[in-house]
N, C-alpha and C positions, 0 to 999 in steps of 0.2 A: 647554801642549800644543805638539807640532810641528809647527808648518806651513809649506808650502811659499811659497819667495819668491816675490814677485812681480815681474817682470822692468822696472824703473821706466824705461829706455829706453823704451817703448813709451806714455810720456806726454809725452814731446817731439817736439812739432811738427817737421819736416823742418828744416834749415838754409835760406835761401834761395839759389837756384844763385850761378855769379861772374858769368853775364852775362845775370840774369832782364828780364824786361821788365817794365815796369810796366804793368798793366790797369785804368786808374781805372771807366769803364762798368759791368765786370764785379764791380770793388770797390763799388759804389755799388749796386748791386744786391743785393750782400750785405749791407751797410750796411739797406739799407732792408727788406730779408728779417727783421729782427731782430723786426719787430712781430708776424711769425705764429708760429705752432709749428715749422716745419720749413723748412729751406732741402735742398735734396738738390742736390748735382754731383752728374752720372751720364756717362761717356762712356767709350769704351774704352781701353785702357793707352797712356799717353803724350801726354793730351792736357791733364795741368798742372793736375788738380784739386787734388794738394796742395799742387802750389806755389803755385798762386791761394788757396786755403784758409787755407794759413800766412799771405803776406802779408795778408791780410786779420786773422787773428787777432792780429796784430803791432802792426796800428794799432786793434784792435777797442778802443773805449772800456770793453768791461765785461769782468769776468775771464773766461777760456776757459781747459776744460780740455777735453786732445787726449789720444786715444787711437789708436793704430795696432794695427790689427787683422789677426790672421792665422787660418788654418786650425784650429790648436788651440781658437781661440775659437770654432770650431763648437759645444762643448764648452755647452751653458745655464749651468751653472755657476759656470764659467771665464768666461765672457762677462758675465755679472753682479760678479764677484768687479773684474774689470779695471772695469768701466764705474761701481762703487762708487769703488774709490782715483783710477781719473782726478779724480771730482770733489775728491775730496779734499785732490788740489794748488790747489783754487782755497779750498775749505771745510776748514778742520779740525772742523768741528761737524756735517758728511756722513756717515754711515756706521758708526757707534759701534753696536756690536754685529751689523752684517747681516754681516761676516768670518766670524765663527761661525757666523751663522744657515746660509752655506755650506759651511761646512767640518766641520757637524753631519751624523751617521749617526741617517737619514737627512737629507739634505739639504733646507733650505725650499725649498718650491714660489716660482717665478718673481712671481707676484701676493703672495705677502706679501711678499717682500725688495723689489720694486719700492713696493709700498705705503708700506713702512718707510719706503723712502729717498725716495719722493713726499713722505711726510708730514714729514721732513727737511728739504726744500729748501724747503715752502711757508712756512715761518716764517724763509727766510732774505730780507732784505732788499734789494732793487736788481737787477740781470737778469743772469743766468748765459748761462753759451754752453756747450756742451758738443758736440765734437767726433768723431765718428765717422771714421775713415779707415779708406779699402779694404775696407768692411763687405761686398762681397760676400764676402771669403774666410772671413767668421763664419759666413754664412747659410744659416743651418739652419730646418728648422720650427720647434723651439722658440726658437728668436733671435727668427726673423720675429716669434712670438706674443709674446715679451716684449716689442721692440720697440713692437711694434703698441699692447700696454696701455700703454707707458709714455707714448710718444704722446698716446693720448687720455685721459690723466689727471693730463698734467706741469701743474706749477703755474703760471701767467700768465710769472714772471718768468726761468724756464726757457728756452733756445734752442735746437733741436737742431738740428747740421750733417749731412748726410751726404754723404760721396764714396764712390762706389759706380761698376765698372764696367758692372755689369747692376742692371734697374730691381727695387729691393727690396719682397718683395711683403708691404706693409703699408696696405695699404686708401689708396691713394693718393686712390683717385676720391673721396674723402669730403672729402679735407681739398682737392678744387681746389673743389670745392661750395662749402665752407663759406671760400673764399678763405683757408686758412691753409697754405699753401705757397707757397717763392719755389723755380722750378725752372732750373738751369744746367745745357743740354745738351750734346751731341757740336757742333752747329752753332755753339753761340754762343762752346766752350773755342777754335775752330779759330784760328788766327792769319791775322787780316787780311794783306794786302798790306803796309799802313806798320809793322804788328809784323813782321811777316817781314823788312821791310830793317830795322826798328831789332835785328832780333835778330844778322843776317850782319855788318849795317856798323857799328851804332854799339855794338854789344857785344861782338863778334867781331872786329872792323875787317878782313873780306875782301872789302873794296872791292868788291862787285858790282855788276853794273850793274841797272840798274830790270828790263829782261826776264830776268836771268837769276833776277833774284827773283821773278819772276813766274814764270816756267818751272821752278821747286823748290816755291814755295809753292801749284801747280796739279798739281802730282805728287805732292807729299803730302797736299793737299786742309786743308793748313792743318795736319796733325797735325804737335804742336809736336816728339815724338820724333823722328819721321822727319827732321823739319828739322835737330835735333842730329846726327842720324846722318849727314847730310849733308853738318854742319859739320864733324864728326871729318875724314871723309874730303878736304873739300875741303882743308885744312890740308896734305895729303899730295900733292896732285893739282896737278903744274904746270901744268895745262891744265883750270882748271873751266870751259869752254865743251863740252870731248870730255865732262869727266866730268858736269854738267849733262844733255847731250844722253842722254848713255846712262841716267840714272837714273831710275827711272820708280815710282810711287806703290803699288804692289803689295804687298800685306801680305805674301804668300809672298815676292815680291821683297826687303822691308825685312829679313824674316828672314832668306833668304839672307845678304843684304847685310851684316849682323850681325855674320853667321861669318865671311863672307870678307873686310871688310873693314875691319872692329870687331879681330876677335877674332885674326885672322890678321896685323893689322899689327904687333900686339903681339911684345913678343920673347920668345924658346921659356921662358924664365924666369915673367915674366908670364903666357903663356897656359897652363903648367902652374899656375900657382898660378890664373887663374882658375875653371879647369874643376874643380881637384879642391877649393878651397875651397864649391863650390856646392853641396855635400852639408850645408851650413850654413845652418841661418836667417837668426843672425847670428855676424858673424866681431869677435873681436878677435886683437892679433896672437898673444898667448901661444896660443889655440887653435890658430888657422891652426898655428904653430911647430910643437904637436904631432900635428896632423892630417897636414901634408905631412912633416914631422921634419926641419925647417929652421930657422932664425935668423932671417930677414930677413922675418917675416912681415908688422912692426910698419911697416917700411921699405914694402914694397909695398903697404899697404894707403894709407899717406900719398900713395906715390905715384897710385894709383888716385885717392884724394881731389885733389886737386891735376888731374889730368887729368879731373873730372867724368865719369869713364870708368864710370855707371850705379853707381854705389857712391852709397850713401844715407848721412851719418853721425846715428848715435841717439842722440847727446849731446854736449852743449858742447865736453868735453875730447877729441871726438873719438878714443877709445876702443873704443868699439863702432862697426858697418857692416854695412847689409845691403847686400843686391845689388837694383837694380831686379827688381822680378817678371818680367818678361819678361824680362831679362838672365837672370835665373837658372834661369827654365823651360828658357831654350834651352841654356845652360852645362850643366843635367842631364842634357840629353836626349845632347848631345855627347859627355859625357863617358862615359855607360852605353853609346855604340858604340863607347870605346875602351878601356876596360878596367873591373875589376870595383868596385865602389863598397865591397863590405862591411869589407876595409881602414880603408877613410878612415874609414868610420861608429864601428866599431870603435875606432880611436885618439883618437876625437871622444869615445867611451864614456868611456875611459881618462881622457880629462885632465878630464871634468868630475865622474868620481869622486873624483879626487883633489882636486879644487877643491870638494865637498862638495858639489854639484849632481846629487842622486842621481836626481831625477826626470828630469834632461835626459840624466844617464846610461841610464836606466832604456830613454830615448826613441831613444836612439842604439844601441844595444844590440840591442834590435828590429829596426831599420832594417839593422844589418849579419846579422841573423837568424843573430846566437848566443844560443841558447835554453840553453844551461848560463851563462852570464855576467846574460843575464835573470833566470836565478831566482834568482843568488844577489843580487842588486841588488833585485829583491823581497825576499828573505829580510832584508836590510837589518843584519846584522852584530850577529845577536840580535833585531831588532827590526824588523819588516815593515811594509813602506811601507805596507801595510793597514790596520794598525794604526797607523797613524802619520794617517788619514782620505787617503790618495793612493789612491783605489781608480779612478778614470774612469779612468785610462791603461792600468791593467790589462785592465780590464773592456773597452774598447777593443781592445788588446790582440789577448785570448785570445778574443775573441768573432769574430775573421779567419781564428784557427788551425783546420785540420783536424783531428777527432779522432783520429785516427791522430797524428798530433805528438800531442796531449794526454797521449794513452794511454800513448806512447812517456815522458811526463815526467808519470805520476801527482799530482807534486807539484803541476801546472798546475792542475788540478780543485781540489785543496785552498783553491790560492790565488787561485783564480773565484772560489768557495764564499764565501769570506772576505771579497773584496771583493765580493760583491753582495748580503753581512747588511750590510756598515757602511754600503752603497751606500742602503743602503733597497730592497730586492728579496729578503725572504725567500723570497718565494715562489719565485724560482726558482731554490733550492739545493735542493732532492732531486733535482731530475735530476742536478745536476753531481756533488752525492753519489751516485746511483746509478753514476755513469758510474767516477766516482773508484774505487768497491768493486770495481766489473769490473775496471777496469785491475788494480788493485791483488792480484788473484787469480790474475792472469798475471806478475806481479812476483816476483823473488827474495823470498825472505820470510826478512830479513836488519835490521839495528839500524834502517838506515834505513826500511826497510817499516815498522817496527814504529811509528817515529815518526811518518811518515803516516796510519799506518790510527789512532793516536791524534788527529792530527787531525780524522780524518774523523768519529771521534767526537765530538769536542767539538763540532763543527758541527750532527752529529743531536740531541747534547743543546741546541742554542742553537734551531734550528725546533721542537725543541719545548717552548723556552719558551713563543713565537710560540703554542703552539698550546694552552698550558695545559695540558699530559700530563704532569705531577709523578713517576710512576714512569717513565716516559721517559727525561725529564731524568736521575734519578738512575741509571737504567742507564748510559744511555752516558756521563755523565761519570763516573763511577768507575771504567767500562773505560778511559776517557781515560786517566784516574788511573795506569793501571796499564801501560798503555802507553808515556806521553810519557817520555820520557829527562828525569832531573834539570834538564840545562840549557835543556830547550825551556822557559823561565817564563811567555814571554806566554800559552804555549797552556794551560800548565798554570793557571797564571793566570784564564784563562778559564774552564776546565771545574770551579773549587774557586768561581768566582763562581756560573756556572750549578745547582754540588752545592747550594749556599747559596737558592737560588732554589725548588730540589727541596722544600728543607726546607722554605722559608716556604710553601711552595701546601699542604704536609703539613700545616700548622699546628706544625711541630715550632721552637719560635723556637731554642731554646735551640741546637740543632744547627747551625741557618742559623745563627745569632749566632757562632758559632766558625768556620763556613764562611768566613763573612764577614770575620772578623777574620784568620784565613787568607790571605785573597785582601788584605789591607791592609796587612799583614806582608810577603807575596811583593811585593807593587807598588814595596817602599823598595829594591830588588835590579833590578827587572824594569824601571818606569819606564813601566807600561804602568798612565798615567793613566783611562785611561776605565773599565775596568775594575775599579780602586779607588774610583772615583766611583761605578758601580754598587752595590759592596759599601756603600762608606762612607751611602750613601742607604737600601740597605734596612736595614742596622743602624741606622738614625735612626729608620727606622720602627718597629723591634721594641721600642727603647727606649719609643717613644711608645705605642705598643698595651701595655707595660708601664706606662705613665704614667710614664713616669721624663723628664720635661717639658724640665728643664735640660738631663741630657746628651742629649735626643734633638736642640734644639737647637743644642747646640755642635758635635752630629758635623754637620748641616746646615750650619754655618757653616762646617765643614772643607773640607764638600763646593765649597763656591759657591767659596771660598780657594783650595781644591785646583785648580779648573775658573780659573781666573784669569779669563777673562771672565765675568762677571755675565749674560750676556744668551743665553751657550751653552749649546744644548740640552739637552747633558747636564746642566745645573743645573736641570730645569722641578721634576723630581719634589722637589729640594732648597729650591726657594722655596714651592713650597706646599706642604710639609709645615713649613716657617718659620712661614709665614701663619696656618696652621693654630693651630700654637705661641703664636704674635702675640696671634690673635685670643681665644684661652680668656685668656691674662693683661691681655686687655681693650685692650691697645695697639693699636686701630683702625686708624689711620695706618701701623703699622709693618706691619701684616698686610694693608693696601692695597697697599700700595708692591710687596711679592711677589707676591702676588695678582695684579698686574698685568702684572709680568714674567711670571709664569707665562701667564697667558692669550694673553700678543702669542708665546709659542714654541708652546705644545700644536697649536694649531692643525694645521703643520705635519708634526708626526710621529702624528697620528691617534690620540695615546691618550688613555684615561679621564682623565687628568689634565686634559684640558678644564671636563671634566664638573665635577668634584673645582676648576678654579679658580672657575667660575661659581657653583657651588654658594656654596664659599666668600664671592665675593662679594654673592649675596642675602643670605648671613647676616649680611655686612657692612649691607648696604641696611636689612635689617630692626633691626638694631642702631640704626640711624642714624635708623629711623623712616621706612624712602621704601616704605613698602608698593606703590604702583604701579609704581615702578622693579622691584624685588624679583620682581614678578610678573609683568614682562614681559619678565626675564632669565631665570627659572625654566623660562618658557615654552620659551626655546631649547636647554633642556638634550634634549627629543623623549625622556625618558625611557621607559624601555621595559622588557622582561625581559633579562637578557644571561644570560650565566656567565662563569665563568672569572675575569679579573682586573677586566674590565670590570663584576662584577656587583655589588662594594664601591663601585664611585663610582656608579654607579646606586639603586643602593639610597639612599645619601645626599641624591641629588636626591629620590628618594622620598618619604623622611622630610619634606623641605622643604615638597610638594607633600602631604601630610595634612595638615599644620600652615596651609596656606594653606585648604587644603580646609574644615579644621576650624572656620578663621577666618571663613571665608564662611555659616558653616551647611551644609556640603553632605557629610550626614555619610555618605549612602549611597556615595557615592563616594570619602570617607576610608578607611572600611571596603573597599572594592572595591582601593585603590594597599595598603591595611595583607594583605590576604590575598593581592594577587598578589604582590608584591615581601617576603612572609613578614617581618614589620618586626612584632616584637611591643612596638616600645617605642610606634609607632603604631597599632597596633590597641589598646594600654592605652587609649590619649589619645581612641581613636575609642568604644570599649566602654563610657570616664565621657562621653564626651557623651551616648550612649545611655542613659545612668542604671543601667548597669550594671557601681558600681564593684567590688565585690566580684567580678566577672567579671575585671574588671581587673586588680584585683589578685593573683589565678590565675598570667595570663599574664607580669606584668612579674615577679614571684618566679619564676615556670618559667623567665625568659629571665637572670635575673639569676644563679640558680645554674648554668644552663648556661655562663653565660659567665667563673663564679669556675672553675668544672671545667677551661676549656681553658684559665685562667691568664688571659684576659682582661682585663686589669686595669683598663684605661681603659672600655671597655664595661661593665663589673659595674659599675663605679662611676657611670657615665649611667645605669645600670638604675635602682640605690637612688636618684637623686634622684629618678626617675619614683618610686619606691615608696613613697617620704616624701611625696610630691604627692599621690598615689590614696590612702591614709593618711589624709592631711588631708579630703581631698575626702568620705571616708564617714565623718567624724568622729573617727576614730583619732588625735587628735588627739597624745597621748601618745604612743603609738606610733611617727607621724610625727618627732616630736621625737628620739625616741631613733633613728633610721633619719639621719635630719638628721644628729644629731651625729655619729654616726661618718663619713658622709661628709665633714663638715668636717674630720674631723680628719686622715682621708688626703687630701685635698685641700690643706690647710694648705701642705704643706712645698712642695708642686711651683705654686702662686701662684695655682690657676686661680681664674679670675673669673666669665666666661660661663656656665659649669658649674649656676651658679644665678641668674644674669641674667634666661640667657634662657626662665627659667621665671616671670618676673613677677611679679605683684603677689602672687600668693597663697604664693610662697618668700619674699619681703619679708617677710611677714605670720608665717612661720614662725622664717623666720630672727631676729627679734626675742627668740622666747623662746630662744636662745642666748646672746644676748647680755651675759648678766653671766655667764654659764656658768665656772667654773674652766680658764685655760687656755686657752681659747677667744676671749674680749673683744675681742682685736686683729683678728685676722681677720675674725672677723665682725662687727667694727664698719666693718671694710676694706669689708666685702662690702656692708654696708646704704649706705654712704659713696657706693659705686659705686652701688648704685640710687637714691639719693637724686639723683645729676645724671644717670641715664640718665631718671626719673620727671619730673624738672624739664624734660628735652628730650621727654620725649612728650607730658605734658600740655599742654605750646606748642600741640603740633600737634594733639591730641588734642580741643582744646578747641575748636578752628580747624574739625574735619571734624565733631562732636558735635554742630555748630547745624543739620549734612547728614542725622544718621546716619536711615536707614531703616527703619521698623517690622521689616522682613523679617528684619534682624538677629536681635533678638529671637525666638525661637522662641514658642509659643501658652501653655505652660508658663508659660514669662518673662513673660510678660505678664498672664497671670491670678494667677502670683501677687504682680505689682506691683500690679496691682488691691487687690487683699487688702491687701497693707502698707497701701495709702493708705489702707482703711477701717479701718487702728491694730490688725487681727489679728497678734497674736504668733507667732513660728515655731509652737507647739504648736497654736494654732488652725489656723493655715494649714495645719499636717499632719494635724489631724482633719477639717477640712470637705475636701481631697485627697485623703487616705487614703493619703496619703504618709508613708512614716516622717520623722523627725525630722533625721536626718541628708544624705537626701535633698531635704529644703526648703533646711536649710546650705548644703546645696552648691548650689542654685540660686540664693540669696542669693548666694553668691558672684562666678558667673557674673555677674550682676545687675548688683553693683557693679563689678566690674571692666569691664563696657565700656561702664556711666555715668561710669567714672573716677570715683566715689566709695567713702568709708570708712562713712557712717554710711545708717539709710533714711530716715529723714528728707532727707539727700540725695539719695538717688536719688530720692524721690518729687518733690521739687521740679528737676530736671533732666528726669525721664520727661515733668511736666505741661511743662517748658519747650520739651520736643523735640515736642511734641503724641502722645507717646504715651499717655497718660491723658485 
């Protein structure tokens, strides 16, 4: 997938100046800050927080990773994204996977990717330091709020720095409570008397004398800037007693002072390239070169470095430069009262399209507010930076513009639209679509309209995925269809993904399957990953709901391949539908291992595939034999009624939650989740508790031909094993067998296991007489082989909770007629003095034995007297 770089300047600490002072007090204060959670500098611009910050991280004994923060990183996202890879120059074992987890549509929420990366760092060994600089210019509410959690849940050997101009509001008053802040303020950064002359005399060598340093360092109250500013000037000044006398500590003064003395001593060369390079974040020279359309940019930018003339360098090679923030506030404000900025902005556009920096294009472009060069920079040259996951700078953006501009450029609406589905905000794309149709009806209605108003479709067909409306969807993408020009593909791409989508909610697979394979064909042209991922996922599912086992897993493996991170979003639906796979061919481990990815991503993007891994995972627990685990994960599924797409994973947890129900004895309320959640393979299992299998057997043959009718494959075939159970259970016993066998024998090719696992002892029992079957022997010797060590791992435990188990167990039934066994009455007695048919005592025998965990009655009667149930 594409994503955007990340600007690696901004993880290198400042250089230190050529004539720093050294602060050991202040050093030692940091030094000894190490043991709490937080150290914060906080003072206003120029009073050496990161020059004290750096040198201290220079000699800090433990690794530090620095970040420098700007306004962009107001951005939650962007601020997490940076504050993951800073650590990552100290940790390479940091961050594996939370890049996706933000650059996923929608994007994780701030407490899982912090969680992630907490849970990261607490298994790293020895004490980290991690450096904030200039965080006011990030701070946002949701910053504050990250910040704030990541604070009270960093791991021990963590250390957070911050330099901040103003106090960040992060629950301060808790951590001086709790003594885990070290605080350096505006008073303490000021520069004493003896730093003030070792700054003029022994750094500087301008011989001052002791009051004239007294009389600069009481005028600027110690700010170390103003003292620099001081220094420029006195260099200039044959008489630093006049110019002493006259300079006075004035913050409006110091900025004056700036322009007129700073900035005006410079020559017309220089101060032309200061003022118009500040339309810059950061400069190197090839930009500069093309922003002013000069040569010498690389030249005056060295020179600027060399005179410490507020130039910052971002890297070793000194390469990159920014401008101090206060230099550059006041350089912009200079230069918008002498002539017009959108120029510079503009050729700023130009050279970092050319240089492949389409987002900072995208940023500069704005700024010189040409909205026809914006859109085609969205449009991205075939390929929209929307689709590419860059949707906050749009959304940014076009969320400033008046609708009048919008209206004026239809295509803006489009491309809101678009970045606020990938954004994670369906919800509020019908307004922008409505807004979009209006414009669009006062537009030429010419190739290009036409191309729009197919946009505009494919985005009604995509909210109404969102909303589950199947002839919806297929409306408006086919008008899509018939709209979009050949070479729009992403869009077309989209609306043959969404047709695909129409199909499957139709139940029409066969249709979605060509949909899909449509949208998989166009993607090797188009390049528009995510959307092949779509396609390529739900064909893994059609396969699967065919039972076609192997290839539904190999196109899932395409998908996770195709996604190149493992841990991105767009793979959740791909690993547990894996798991899923995994688990029916009894490979536990492998169907964990997805199961668990899937679970650490769903979260996030809010859908049923939570449900769908947890599910998954009790199955696993139940498999494994942790019945109280199982049951107290089942519990967080809060199962309920849905519809729509959410009503298949719900239902599944359903199924779960009879089967526990049915386990406990609590059949009325088996019955009550088997009628709400319309689950006829559980209301079978709940109707033979009741002793009414022949009832049973009604409904799982109702459920099993409906579901051969709609082509069903994998469901009809979970029907017949239920049917060969209920079969067995009223004595059909022949019957069962023949019901058995053919399930085995389409089961065979595609490996499954579980399939009859986890129907227990009494498919053991059945599946036996298969066993020298023609044809058959291997498999179902596979299959007995597999219950032989899942029987070997229950009975451990089995036998373990059996010296526990509860009369209540046993229903009254059960127990009268263990009574009977032990007084040596045979089933036919036991069904004349009941008045129970014969097949119906079978089947209680059965129950019987299976949760004595015995084969013969004779043992159970000797386990019943041992458990004091006799």
């Amino acid at each position: 997938m594409i994503l955007t770089t990340l600007l690696a300047t901004k993880f290198f600490a400042p250089l230190p100046p050529a004539h720093a002072v050294s602060r050991p007090l202040l050093i030692k204060r940091l030094h000894d800050g190490v043991t709490r959670k937080l150290t914060l500098v906080c003072a206003s611009a120029g009073f050496g927080k990161s020059t004290l910050i750096s040198e201290w991280a220079n000699d800090c004994p433990y690794p530090s990773a620095w970040l420098s923060l700007d306004e962009d990183d107001r951005d939650l996202s962007l601020f997490l994204e940076y504050l993951v890879a800073s650590l990552q120059t100290i940790s390479q074992t940091v961050g594996d996977g939370i890049s996706a987890m933000l650059r996923a549509s929608p994007p994780a929420t701030a407490e899982i990717v912090l969680t992630s990366l907490l849970n990261q760092l607490s298994i790293i060994p020895g004490k980290l330091v991690l450096i904030l600089d200039d965080y006011h210019l990030s701070a946002s509410i949701p910053v504050n709020e990250a910040l704030t959690f990541l604070i009270a849940h960093m791991p021990a050997q963590l250390h957070l720095v911050i330099a901040s101009r103003e106090e960040p509001e992060i629950l301060l008053g808790r951590l001086r409570l709790e003594d885990q802040i070290t605080e350096i303020r505006q008073e303490d950064l000021r520069f004493a008397l003896d730093e003030a002359a070792e700054f003029f005399n022994q750094g500087l060598n301008l011989g001052l004398s002791s009051p004239q340093v007294r009389a600069l360092e009481a005028r600027t109250e110690g700010w170390i800037a103003g003292l620099k500013l001081a220094a420029i000037s006195l260099h200039r000044h044959k008489n630093p007693e006049t110019f002493i006398a006259s300079f006075t500590g004035s913050h409006r003064f110091v900025q004056d002072y700036l322009i007129e003395e700073v900035l005006n001593q410079q020559s017309p060369a220089v101060q032309s390239f200061l003022l118009r390079t500040s339309v810059l974040d950061r400069l190197c020279g090839p930009l500069c070169d093309a922003v002013l359309q000069s040569h010498s940019g690389q030249q005056i930018l060295n020179q600027l470095d060399d005179a410490n003339l507020f130039i910052v360098p971002l890297d070793a090679e000194r390469q990159w430069y920014r401008y101090h923030h206060l230099f550059s506030e006041l350089l912009r404000q200079r230069l918008g009262q002498n002539e017009p900025v959108e120029p510079l902005h503009l050729r700023a556009s130009q050279w970092y399209e050319v240089n492949g920096l389409e987002v900072e294009a995208f940023h500069q472009a704005t700024s010189a507010k040409d909205i026809p060069r914006s859109i085609r920079l969205i449009e991205g040259n075939g390929m929209p930076l929307y689709f590419r996951g860059e949707t906050a700078p749009i959304i940014q953006w076009l969320s400033l513009q008046p609708h009048a501009v919008l209206n004026t450029y239809p295509y803006l609406w489009v491309a809101f639209s678009w970045s606020l589905l990938f954004g994670g905000h369906p919800r509020q794309i019908e307004e922008k679509l409505l807004c979009a149709e209006a414009a669009m009806r006062l537009a030429p209605q010419d190739m290009s309209a036409m191309e729009i108003n197919g946009q505009i479709a494919v985005l009604w067909a995509w909210l109404a995925v969102y909303r589950n409306e199947a002839d919806s969807i297929y409306t408006h993408a086919s008008r899509a269809l018939e709209l979009l020009n050949q070479d729009s593909r992403p869009a077309r791409t989209a609306a043959q993904c969404a047709l695909g989508v129409a199909q499957m909610f139709r139940g029409k697979r066969v249709e979605a399957s060509e949909a899909f394979l449509q949208v998989i064909d166009a993607v090797r042209s188009s390049g528009n990953l995510m959307f092949s991922a779509v396609a390529s996922t739900a064909l893994a599912g059609i396969h699967a709901t065919n039972f076609k086992l192997h290839l539904a897993a190999a196109t899932y493996r395409d998908v996770i391949q195709m996604i190149a991170d493992p841990t991105h979003s767009l793979g959740y639906e791909a690993h547990l539908g894996l798991a899923k796979i995994y688990y029916d061919w009894n490979e536990l481990d492998q169907a964990e291992s997805h199961a668990l990815v899937c679970s650490e991503l769903v979260a996030r993007v809010k859908s049923e595939s939570e449900v769908g891994a947890d599910v998954l995972l009790v199955r696993l627990m139940l498999a494994r034999d942790k019945h109280t685990e199982s049951e107290t994960l089942l519990a967080r599924t809060n199962v309920t009624a849905k519809t729509g797409q959410l009503a298949g994973r719900m239902q599944e947890a359903a199924e779960l939650h009879v089967l526990h129900l049915l386990r406990r004895g609590e059949i009325k309320e088996a019955a009550y989740f088997s009628n709400q959640f319309q689950l006829p393979i559980g209301l079978a299992r709940t109707l033979l508790a009741q002793y009414k299998g022949f009832e049973a057997l009604r409904v799982v043959e109702s459920h099993r031909s409906g579901m051969e009718a709609q082509g069903l494959a994998q469901e009809a075939l979970k029907a017949r094993v239920v049917q060969a159970m209920v079969h067995q259970a009223v004595g059909d016993v022949d019957v069962a067998v023949q019901v058995l066998s053919e399930v085995v024998t389409q089961a065979e090719p595609q490996g499954s296991i579980r399939l009859f696992l986890d129907e227990g002892v009494p498919m053991k029992t059945l599946l036996t007489k298969l066993q020298y079957k023609t044809g058959m022997s291997t498999y179902v010797s596979q299959l007995l082989a597999a219950f032989g060590t899942q029987m070997a791992d229950e009975k451990r435990v089995t036998v373990a909770t059996l010296s526990h188990l509860p009369p209540e167990v046993f229903s009254q039934r059960e127990l009268e007629i263990l009574r009977l066994i032990q007084d040596g009455n045979s089933n036919q007695k036991i069904s004349e003095r009941l008045f129970l048919s014969l097949s119906t005592v079978k089947w209680h025998n059965q129950n019987i034995f299976a949760k004595l965990d015995v084969q013969r009655r004779t043992e159970a009667v000797a386990r019943a007297l041992e458990l004091k149930l006799l």
